[in-house]
N, C-alpha and C positions, 0 to 999 in steps of 0.2 A: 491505767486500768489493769487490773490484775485479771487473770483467767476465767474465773466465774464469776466474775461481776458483771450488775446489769443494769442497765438505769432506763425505764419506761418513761415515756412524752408522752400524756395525755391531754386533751383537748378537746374541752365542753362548751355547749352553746347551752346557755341557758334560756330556758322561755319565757317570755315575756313576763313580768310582774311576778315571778320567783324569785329573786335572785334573795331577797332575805329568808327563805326556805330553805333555797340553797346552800348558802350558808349556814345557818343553823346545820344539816346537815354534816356537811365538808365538818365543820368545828369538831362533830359528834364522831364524825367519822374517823377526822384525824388520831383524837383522843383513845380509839378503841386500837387503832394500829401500833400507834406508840405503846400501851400499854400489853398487849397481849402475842406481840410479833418481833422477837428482838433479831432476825433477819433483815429486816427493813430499817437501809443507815442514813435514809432521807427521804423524804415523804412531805412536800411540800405544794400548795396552792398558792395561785396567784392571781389575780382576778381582773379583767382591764376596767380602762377609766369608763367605759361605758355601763359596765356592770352586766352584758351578755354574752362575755367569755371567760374561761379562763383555762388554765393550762397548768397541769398537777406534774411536776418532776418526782417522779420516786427511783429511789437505788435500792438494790438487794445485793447481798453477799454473795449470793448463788441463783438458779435456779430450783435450788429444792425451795430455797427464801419467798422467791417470786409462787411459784406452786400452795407454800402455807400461804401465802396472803391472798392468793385466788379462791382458799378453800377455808380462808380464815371467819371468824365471827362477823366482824364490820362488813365484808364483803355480801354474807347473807342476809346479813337484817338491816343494815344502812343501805348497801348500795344500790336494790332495787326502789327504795323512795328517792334517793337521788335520781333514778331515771326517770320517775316519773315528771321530776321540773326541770329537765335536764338533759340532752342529746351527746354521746362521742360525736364528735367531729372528725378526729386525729386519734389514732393510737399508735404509738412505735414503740418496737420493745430492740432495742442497742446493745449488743454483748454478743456472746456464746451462750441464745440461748439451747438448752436442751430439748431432745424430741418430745420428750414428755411432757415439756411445757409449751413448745409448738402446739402440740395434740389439746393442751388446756385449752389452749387458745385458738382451737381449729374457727370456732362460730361466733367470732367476734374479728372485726373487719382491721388486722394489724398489719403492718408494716414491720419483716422483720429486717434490722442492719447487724451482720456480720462483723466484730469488731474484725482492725485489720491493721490499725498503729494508734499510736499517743503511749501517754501516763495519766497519774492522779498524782496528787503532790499529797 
């Protein structure tokens, strides 16, 4: 892991007889990340076998990265209809993040981790 790199664990419960909402969603959502956020160098969903969870790994370059995608397009206009079928469970944001992105994220219930050893290969 290099200095400003970050990598967010997120973690949804979906509500009952959404989850193909959900997904439609996530799909739309992913699409507008990839396309409009080139700070974001992994951005993935995973979904369990029951289909009422799942658990999104995203990585940013930086925290300025993490801050565009908080303040990005997808975020505005996707990811309030995903709360609507759709609950955080878990948020961790993993790295060095910044005050300012601390402060982003003062009203949203995260767990911050201090990077403090490893690598990436």
């Amino acid at each position: 892991m290099y200095q400003d790199h970050l990598q967010w664990i997120v973690e949804f419960t979906i509500n009952r007889n959404k989850h193909a909402e959900f997904v439609k969603l996530v799909n739309e959502m992913s699409d507008m990340v990839r396309r409009f956020e080139p700070g974001t160098r992994q951005y993935e969903w995973f979904l369990d076998e029951k289909h009422n969870k799942c658990i999104v790994i995203e990585s940013y370059d930086s925290s300025v990265s993490g801050i565009a995608h908080l303040r990005g397009e997808a975020i505005m206009k996707i990811f309030p209809k995903i709360l609507k079928v759709a609950k955080i469970s878990h948020f961790a944001v993993c790295g060095n993040a910044s005050e300012e992105l601390i402060k982003e994220l003062e009203d949203v219930d995260t767990n911050i981790h201090q990077f403090i050893s490893g690598f990436v290969r």
